[in-house]
C-alpha positions in Angstrom: 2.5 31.5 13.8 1.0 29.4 16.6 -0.7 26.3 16.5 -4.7 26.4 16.7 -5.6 23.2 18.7 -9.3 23.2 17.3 -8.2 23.7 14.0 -5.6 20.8 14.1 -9.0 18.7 15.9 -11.3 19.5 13.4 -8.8 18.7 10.3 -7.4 15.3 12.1 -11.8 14.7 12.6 -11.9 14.8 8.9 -8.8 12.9 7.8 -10.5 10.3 10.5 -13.5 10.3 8.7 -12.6 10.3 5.6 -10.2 7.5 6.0 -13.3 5.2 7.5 -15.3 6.3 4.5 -13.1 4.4 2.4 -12.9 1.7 4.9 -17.0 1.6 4.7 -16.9 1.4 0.9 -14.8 -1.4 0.6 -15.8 -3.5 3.6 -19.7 -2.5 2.5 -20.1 -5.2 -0.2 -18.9 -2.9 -2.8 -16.6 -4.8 -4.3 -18.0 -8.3 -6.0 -16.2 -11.4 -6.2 -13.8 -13.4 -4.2 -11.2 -12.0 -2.0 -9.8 -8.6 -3.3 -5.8 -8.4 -1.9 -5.7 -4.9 -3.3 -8.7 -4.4 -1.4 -7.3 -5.8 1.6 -4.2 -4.1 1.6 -6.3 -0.4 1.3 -8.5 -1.4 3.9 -5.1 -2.0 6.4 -3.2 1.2 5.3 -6.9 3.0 6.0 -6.7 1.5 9.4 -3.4 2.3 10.3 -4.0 5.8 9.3 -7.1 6.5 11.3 -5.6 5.0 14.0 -2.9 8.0 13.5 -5.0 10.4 12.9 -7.3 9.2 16.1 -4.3 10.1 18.4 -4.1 13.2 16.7 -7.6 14.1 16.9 -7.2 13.1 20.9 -4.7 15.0 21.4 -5.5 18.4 19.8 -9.2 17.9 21.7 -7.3 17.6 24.8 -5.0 20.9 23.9 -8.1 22.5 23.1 -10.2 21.6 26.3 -7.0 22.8 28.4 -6.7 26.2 26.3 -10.5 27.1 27.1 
């Protein structure tokens, strides 16, 4: 079966967003207290994966533009 470029764009647009959605929560003053590591750690693995699926996004958008 072949690949549908704005399918793969539209589910790396929602992996992106959801992955800043957690980012928001836990950057937004959610949290109370002092420094949260666990926290921390979620909010670098959330980075590091919308920076993943940012490239992805890119790049399916781009496949898509060229397929029109």
């Amino acid at each position: 079966m072949k690949r549908d470029p704005v399918r793969d764009a539209a589910r790396a647009h929602t992996n992106l967003n959801t992955f800043a959605s957690v980012v928001s929560i836990l950057e937004g003053g959610h949290l109370y207290g002092r420094e949260n590591k666990a926290a921390s750690r979620i909010i670098a693995i959330c980075k590091t994966e919308q920076a993943r699926w940012l490239r992805a996004y890119d790049k399916a958008k781009a496949e898509a533009e060229k397929a029109k």
